[in-house]
Structure formats: structure tokens, C-alpha cells
PDB file of the backbone (N, CA, C, O) and the ligand in Angstrom, with CONECT records:
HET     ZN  A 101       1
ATOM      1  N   UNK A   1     -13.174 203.838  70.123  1.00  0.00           N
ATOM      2  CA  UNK A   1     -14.351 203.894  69.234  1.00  0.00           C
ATOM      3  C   UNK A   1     -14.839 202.490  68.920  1.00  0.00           C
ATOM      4  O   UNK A   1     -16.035 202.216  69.020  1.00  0.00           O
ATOM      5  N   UNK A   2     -14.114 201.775  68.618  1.00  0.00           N
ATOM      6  CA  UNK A   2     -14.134 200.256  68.136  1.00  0.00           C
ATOM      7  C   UNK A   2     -15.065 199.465  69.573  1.00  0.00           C
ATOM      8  O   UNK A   2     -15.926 198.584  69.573  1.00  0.00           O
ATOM      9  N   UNK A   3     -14.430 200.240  70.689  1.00  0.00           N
ATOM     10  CA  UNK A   3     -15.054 199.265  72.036  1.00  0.00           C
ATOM     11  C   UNK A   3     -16.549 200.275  71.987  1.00  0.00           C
ATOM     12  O   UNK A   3     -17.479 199.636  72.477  1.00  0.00           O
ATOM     13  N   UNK A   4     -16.873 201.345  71.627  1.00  0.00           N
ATOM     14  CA  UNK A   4     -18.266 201.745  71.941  1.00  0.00           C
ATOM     15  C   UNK A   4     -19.159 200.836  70.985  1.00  0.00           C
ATOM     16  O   UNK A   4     -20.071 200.280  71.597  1.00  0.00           O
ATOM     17  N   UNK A   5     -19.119 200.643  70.028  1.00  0.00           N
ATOM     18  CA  UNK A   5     -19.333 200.074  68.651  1.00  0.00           C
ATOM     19  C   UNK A   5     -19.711 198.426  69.268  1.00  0.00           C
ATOM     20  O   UNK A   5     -20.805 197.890  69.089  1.00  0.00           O
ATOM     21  N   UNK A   6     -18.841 197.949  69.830  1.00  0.00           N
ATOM     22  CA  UNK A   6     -19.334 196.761  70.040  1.00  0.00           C
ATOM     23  C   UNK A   6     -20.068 196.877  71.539  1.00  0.00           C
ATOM     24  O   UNK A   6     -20.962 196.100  71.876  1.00  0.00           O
ATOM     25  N   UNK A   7     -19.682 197.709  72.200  1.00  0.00           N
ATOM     26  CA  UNK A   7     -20.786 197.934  73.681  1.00  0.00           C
ATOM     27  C   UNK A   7     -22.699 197.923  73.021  1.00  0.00           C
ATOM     28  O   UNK A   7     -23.700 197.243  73.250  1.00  0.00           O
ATOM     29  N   UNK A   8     -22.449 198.763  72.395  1.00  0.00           N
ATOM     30  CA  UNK A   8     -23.694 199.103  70.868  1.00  0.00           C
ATOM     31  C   UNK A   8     -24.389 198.158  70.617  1.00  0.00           C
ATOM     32  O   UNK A   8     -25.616 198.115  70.712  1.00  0.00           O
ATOM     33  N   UNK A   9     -23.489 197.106  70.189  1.00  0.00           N
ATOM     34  CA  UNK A   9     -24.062 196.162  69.429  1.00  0.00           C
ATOM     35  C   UNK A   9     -24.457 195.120  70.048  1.00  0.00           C
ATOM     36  O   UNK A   9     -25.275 194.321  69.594  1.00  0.00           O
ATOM     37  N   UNK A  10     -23.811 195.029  71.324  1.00  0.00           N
ATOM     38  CA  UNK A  10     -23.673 193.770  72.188  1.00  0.00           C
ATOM     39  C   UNK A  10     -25.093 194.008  73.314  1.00  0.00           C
ATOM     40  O   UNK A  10     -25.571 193.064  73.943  1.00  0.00           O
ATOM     41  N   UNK A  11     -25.724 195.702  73.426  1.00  0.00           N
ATOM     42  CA  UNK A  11     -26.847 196.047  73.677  1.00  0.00           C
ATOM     43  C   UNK A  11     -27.857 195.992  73.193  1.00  0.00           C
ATOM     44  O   UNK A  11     -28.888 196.340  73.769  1.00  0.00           O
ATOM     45  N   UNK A  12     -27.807 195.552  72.044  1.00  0.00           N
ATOM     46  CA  UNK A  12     -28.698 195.820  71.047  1.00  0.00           C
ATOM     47  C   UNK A  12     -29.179 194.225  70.658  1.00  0.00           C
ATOM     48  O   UNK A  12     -30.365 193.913  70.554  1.00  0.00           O
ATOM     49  N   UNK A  13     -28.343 193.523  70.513  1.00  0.00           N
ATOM     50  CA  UNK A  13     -28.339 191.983  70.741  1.00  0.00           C
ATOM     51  C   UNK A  13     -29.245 191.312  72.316  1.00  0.00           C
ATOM     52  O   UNK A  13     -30.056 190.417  72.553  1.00  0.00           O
ATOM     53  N   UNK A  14     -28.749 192.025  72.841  1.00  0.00           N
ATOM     54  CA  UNK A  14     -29.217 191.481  74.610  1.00  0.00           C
ATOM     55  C   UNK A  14     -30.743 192.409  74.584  1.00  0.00           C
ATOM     56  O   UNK A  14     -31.591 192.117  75.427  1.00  0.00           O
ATOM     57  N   UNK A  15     -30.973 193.309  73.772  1.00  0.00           N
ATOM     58  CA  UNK A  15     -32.876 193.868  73.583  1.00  0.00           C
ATOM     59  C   UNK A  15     -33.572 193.051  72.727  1.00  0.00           C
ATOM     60  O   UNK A  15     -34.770 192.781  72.802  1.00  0.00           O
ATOM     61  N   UNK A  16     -32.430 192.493  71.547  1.00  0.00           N
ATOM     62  CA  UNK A  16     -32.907 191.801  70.716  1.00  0.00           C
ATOM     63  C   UNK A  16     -33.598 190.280  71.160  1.00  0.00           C
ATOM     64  O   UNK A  16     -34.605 189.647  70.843  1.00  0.00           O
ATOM     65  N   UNK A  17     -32.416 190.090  72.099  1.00  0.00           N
ATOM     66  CA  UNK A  17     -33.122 188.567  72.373  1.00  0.00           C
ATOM     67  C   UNK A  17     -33.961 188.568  73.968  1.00  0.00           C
ATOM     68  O   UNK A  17     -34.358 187.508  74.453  1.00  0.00           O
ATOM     69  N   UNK A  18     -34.113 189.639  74.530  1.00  0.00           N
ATOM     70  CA  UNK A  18     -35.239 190.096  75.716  1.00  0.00           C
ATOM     71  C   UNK A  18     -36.310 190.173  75.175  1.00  0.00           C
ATOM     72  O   UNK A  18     -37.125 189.667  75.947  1.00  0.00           O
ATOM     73  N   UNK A  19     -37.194 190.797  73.554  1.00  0.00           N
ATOM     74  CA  UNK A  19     -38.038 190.793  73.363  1.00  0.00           C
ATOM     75  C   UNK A  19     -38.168 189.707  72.321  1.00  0.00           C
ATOM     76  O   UNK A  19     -39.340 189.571  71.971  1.00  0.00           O
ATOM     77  N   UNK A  20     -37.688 189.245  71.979  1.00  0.00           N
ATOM     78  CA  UNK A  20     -38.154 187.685  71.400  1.00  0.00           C
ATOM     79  C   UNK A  20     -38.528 186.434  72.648  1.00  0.00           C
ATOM     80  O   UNK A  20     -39.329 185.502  72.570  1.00  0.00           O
ATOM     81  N   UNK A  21     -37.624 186.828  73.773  1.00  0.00           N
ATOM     82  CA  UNK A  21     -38.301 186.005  74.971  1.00  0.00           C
ATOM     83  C   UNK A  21     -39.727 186.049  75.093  1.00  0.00           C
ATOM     84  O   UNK A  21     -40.640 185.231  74.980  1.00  0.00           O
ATOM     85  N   UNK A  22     -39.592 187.628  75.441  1.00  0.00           N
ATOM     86  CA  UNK A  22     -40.762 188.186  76.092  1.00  0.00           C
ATOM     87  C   UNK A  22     -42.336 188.153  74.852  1.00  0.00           C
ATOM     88  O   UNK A  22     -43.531 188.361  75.058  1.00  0.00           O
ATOM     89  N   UNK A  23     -41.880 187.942  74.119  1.00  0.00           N
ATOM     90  CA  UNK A  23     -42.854 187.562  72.792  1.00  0.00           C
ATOM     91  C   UNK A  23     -43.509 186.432  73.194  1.00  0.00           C
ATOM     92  O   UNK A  23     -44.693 186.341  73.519  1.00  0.00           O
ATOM     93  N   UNK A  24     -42.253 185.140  73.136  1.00  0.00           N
ATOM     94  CA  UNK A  24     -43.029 183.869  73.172  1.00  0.00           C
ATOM     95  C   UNK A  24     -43.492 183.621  74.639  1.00  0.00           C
ATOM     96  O   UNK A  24     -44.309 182.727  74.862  1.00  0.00           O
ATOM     97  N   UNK A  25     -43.006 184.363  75.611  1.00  0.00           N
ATOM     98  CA  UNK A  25     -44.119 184.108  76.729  1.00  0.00           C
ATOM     99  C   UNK A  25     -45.683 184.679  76.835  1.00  0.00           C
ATOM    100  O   UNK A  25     -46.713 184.185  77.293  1.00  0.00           O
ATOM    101  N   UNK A  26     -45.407 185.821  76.262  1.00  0.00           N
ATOM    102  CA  UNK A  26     -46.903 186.686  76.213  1.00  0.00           C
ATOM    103  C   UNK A  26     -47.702 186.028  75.292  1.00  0.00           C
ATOM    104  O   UNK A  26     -47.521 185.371  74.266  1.00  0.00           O
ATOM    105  N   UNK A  27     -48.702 186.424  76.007  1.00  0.00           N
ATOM    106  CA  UNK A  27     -49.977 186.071  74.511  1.00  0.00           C
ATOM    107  C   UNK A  27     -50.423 186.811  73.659  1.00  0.00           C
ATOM    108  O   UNK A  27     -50.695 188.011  73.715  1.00  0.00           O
ATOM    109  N   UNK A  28     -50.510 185.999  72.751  1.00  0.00           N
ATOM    110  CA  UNK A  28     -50.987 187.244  71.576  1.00  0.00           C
ATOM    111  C   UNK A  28     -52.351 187.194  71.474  1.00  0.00           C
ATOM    112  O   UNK A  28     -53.125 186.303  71.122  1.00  0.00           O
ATOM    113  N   UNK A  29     -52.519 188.481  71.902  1.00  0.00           N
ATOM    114  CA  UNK A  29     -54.462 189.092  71.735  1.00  0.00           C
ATOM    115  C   UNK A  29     -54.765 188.803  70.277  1.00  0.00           C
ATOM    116  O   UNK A  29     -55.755 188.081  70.158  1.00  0.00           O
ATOM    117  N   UNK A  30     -54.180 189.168  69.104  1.00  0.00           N
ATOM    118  CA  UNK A  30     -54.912 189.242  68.297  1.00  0.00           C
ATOM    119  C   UNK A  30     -54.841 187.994  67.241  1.00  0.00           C
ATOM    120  O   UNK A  30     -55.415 187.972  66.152  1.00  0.00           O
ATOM    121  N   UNK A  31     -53.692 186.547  68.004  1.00  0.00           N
ATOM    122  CA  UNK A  31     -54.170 185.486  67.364  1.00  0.00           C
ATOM    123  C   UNK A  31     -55.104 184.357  67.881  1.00  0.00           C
ATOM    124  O   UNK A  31     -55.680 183.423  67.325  1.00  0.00           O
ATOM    125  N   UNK A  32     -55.028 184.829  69.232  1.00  0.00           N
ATOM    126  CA  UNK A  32     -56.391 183.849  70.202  1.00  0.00           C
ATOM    127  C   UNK A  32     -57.284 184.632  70.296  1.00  0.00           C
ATOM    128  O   UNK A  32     -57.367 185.234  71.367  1.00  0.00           O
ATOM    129  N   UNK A  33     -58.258 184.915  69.251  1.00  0.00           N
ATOM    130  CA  UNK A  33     -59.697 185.842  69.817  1.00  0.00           C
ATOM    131  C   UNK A  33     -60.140 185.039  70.607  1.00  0.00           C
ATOM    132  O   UNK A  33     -59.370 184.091  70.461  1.00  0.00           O
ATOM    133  N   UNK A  34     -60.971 184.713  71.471  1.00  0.00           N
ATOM    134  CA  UNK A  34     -62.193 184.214  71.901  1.00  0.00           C
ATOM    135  C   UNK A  34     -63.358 184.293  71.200  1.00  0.00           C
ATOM    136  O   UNK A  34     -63.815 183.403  70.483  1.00  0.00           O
ATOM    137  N   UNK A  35     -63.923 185.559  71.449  1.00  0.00           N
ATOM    138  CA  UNK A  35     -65.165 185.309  70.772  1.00  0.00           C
ATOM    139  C   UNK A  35     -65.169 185.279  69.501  1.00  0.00           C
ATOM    140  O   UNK A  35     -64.284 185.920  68.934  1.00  0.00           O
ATOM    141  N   UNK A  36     -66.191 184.507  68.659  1.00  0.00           N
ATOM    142  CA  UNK A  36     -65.956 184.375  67.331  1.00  0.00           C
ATOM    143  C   UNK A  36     -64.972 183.288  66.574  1.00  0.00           C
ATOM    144  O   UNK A  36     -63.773 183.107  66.786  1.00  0.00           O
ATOM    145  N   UNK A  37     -65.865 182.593  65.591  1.00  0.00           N
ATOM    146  CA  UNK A  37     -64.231 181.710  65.114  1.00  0.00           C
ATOM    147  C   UNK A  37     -63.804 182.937  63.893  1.00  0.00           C
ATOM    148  O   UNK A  37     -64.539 183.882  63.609  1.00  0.00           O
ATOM    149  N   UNK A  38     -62.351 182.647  63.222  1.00  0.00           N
ATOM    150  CA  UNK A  38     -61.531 182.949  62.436  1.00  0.00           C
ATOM    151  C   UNK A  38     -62.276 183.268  61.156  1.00  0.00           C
ATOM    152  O   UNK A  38     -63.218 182.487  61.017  1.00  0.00           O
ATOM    153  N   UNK A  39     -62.188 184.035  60.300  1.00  0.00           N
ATOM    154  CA  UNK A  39     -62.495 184.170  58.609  1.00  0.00           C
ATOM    155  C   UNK A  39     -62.821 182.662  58.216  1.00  0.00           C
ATOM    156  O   UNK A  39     -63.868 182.069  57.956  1.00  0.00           O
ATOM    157  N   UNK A  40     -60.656 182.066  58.325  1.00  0.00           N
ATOM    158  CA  UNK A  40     -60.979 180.893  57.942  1.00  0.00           C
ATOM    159  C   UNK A  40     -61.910 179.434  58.187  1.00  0.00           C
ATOM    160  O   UNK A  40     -62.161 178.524  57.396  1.00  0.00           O
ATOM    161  N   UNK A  41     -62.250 179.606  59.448  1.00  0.00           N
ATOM    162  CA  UNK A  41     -62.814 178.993  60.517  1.00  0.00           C
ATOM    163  C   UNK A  41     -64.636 178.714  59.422  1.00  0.00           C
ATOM    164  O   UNK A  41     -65.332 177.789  59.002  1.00  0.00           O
ATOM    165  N   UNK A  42     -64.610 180.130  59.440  1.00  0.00           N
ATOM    166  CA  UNK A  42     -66.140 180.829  58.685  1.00  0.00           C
ATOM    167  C   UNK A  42     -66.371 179.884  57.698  1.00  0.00           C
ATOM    168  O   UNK A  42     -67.280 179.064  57.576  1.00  0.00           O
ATOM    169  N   UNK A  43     -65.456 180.116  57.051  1.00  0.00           N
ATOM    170  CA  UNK A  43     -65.300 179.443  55.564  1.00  0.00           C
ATOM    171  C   UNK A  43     -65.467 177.651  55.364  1.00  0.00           C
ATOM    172  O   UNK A  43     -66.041 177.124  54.411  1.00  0.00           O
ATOM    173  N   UNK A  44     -64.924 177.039  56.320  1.00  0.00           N
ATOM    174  CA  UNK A  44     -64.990 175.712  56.186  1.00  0.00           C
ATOM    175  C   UNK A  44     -66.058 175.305  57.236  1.00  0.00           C
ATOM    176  O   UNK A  44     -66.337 174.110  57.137  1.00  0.00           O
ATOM    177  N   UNK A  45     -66.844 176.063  58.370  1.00  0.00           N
ATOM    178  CA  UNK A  45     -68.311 176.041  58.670  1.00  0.00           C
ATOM    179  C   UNK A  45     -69.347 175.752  57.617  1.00  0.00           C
ATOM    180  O   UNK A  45     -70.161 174.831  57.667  1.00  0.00           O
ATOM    181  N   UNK A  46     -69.210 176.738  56.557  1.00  0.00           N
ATOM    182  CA  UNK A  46     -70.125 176.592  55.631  1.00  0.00           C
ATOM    183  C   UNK A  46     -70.389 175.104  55.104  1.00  0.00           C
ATOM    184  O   UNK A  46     -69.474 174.316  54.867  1.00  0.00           O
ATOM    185  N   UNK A  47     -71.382 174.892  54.990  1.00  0.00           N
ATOM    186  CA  UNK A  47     -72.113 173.563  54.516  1.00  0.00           C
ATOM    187  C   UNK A  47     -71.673 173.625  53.181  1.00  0.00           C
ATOM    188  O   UNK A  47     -71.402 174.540  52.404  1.00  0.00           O
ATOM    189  N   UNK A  48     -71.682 171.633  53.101  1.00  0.00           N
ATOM    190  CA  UNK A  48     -70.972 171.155  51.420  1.00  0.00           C
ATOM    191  C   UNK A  48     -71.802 170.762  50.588  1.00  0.00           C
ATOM    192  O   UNK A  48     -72.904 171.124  50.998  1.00  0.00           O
ATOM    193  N   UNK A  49     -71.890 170.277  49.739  1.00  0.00           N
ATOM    194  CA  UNK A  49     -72.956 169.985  49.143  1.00  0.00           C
ATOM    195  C   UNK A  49     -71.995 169.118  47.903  1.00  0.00           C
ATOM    196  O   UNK A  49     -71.110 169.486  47.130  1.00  0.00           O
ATOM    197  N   UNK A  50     -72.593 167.952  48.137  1.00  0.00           N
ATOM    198  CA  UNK A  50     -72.165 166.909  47.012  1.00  0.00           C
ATOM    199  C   UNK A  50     -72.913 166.975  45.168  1.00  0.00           C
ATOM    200  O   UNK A  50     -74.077 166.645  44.938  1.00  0.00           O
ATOM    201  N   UNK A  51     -72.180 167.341  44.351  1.00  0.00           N
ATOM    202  CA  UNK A  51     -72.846 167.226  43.031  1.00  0.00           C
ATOM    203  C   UNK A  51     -72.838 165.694  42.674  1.00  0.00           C
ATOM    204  O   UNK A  51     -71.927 164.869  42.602  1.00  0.00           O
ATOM    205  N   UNK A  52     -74.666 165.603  42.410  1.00  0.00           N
ATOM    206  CA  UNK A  52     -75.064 164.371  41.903  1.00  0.00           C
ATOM    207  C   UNK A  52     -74.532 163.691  40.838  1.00  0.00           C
ATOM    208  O   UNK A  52     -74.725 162.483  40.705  1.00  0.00           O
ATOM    209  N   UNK A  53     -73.725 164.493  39.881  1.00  0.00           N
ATOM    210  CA  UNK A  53     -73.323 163.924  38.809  1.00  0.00           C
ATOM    211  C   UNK A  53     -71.792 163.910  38.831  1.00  0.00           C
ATOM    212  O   UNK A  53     -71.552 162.919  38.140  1.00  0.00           O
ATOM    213  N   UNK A  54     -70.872 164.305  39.128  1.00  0.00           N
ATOM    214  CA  UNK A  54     -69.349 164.161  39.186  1.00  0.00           C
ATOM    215  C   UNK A  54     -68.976 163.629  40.795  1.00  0.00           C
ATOM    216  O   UNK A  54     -67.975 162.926  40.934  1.00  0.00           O
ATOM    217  N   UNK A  55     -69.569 163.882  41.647  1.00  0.00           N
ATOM    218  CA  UNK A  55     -69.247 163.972  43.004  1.00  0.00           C
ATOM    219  C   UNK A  55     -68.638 164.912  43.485  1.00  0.00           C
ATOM    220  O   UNK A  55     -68.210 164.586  44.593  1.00  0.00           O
ATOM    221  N   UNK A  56     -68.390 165.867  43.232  1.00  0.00           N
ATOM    222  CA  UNK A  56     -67.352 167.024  43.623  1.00  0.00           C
ATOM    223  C   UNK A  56     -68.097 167.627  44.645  1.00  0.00           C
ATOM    224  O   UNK A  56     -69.302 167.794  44.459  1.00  0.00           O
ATOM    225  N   UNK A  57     -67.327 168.149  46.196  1.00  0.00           N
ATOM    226  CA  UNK A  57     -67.657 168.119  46.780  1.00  0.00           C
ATOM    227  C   UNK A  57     -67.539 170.060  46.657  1.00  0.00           C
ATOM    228  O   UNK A  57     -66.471 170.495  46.227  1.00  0.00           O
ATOM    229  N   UNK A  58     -68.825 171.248  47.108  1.00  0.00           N
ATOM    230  CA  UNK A  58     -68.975 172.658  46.948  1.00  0.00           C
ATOM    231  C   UNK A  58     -69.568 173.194  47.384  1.00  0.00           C
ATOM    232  O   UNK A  58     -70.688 172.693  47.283  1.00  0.00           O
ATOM    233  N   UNK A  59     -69.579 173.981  47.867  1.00  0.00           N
ATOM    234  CA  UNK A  59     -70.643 175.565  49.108  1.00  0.00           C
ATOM    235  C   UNK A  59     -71.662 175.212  48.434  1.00  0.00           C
ATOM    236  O   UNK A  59     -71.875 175.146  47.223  1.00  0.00           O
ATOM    237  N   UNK A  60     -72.435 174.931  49.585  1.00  0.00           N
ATOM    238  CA  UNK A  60     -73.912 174.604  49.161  1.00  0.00           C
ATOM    239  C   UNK A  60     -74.514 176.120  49.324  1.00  0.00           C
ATOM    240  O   UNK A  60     -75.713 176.175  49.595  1.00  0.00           O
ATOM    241  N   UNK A  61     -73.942 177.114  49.215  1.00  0.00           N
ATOM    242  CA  UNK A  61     -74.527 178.228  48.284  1.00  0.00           C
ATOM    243  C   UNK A  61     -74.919 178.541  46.981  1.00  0.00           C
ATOM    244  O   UNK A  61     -75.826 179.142  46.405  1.00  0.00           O
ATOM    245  N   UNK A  62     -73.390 177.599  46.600  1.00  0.00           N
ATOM    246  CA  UNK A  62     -73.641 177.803  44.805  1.00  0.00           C
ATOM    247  C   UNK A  62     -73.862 176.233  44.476  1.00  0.00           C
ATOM    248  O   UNK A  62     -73.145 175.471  43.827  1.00  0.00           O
ATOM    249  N   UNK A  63     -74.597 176.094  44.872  1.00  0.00           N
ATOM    250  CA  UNK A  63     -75.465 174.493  44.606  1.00  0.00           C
ATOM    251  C   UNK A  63     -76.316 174.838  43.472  1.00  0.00           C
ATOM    252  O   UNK A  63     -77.202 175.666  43.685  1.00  0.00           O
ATOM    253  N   UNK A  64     -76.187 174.292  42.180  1.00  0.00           N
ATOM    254  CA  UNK A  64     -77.398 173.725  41.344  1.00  0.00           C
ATOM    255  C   UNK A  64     -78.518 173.066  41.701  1.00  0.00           C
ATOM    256  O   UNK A  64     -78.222 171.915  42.022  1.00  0.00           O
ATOM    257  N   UNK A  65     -79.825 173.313  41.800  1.00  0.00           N
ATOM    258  CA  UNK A  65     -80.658 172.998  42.334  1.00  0.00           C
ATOM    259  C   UNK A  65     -81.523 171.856  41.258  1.00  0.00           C
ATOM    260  O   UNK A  65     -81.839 172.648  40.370  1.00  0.00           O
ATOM    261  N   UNK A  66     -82.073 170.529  40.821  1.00  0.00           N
ATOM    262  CA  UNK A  66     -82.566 170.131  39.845  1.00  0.00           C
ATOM    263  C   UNK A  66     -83.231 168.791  40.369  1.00  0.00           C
ATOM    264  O   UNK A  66     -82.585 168.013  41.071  1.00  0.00           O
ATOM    265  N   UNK A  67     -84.343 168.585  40.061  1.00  0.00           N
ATOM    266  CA  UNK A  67     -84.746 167.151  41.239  1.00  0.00           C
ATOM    267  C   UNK A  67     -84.773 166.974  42.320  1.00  0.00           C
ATOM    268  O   UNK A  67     -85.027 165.934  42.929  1.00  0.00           O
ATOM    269  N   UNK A  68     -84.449 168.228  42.781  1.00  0.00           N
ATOM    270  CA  UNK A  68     -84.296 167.956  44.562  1.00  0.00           C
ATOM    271  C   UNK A  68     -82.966 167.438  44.774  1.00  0.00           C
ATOM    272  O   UNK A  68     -82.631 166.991  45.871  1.00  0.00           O
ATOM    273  N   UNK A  69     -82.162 167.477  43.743  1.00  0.00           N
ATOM    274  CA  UNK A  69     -80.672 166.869  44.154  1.00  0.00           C
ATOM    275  C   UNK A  69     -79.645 168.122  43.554  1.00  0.00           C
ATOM    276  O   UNK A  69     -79.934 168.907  42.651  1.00  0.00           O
ATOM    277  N   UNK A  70     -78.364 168.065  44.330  1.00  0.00           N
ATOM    278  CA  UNK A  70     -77.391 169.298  44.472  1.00  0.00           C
ATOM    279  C   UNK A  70     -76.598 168.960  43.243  1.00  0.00           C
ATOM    280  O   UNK A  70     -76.276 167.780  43.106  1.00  0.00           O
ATOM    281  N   UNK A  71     -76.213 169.892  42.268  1.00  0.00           N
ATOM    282  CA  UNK A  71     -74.888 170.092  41.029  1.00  0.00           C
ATOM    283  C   UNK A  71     -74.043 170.970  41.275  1.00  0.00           C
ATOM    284  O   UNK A  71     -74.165 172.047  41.859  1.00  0.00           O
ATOM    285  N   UNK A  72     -73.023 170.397  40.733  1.00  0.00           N
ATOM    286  CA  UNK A  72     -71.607 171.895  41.011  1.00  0.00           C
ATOM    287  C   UNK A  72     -71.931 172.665  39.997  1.00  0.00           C
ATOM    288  O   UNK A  72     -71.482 173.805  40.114  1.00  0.00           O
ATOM    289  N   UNK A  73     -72.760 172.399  38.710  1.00  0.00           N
ATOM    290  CA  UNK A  73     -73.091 173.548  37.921  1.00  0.00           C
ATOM    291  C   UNK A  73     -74.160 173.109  36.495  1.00  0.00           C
ATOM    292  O   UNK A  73     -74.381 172.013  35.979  1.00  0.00           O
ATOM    293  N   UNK A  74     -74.562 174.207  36.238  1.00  0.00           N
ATOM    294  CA  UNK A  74     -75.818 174.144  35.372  1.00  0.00           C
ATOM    295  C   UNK A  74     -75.725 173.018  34.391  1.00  0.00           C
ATOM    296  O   UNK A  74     -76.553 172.236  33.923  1.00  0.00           O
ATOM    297  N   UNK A  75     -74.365 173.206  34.230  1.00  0.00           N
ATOM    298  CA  UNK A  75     -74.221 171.990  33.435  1.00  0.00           C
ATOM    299  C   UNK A  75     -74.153 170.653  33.598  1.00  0.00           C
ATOM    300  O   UNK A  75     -74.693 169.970  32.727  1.00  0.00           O
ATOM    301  N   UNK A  76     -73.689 170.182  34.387  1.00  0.00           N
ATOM    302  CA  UNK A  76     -74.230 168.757  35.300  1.00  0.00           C
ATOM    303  C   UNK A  76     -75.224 168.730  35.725  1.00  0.00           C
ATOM    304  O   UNK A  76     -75.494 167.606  36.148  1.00  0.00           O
ATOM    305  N   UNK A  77     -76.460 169.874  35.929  1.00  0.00           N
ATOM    306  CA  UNK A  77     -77.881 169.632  36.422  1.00  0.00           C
ATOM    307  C   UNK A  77     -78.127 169.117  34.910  1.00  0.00           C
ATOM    308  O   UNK A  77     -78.773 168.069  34.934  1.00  0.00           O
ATOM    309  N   UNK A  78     -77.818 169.523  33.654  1.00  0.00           N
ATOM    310  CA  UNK A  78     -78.535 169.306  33.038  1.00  0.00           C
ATOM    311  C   UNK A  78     -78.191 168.038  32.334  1.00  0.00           C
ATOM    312  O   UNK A  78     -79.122 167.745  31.584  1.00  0.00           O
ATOM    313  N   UNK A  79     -76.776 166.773  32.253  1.00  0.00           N
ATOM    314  CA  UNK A  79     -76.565 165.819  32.630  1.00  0.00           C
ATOM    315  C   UNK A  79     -77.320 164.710  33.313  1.00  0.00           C
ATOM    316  O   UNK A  79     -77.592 164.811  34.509  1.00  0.00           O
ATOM    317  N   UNK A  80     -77.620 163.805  32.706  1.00  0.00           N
ATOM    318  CA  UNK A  80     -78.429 162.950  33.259  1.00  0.00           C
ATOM    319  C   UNK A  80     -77.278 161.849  34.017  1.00  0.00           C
ATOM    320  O   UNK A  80     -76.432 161.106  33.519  1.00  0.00           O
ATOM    321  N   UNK A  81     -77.688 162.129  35.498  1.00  0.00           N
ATOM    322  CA  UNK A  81     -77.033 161.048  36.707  1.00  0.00           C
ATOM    323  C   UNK A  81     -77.142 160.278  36.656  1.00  0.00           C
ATOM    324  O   UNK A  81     -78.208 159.746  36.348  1.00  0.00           O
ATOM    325  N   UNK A  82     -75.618 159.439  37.053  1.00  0.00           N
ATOM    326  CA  UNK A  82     -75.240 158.330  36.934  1.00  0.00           C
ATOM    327  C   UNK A  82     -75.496 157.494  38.103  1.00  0.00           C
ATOM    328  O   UNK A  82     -75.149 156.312  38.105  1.00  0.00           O
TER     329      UNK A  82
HETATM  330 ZN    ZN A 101     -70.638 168.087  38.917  1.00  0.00          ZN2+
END
């Protein structure tokens, strides 16, 4: 019983380390897309936008708009720049 037990285990070890081989040779489809960059990729695409009054650098989505110059928020638009 003792020798099936380790036949068992000693099979199970030798699948274990066949598909960890066979892992790092294959490629992984779903961490190299091609087309398309990443979420994260998305995210740091997006344009920055410097606030005129602290310098902090923020998605020029949520840009304060005031003078024709960019704020990180209503409240530094309304701050007179330094
Ligand atoms: Zn600011």
C-alpha cells in the first residue's frame, strides 16, 4: 500500500512539473492580445494636463478650465497663479 501511495505521488509530481514546463513554453493568448492596447495601457494614453497653480500633473478630462489655462480643481482656478 505504502509503494502504491508513493507510485501516486511520484505521478502526480512528474504531471505536476510537465505542465508547468509546458506553461512556460506556450503562449499565453490572453496576456499578449495583439489587437488593442491593455485597460492599463488605455489609462496612461490618456492626455495630462498640468494645473497652473500647484503643478500637479491630471486627466485632462477633469481639467478646470479658466483663462485658457488647465486646474486640478475649481479651487485653484479660482486662485490667482503664481
Ligand atoms: Zn492645482
Amino acid at each position: 500500500m505504502t509503494r502504491l501511495l508513493f507510485w501516486i505521488g511520484f505521478i502526480v509530481l512528474v504531471v505536476m512539473a510537465l505542465r508547468s514546463k509546458f506553461r512556460e513554453a506556450a503562449p499565453r493568448p490572453p496576456a499578449r492580445r495583439a489587437p488593442g492596447p491593455a485597460p492599463a495601457a488605455q489609462a496612461e494614453a490618456e492626455s495630462m494636463a498640468c494645473c497652473a497653480h500647484c503643478g500637479m500633473y491630471f486627466p485632462a478630462s477633469e481639467a478646470v478650465r479658466a483663462d485658457g489655462r488647465d486646474f486640478c480643481s475649481p479651487a485653484h482656478a479660482r486662485l490667482p497663479s503664481h
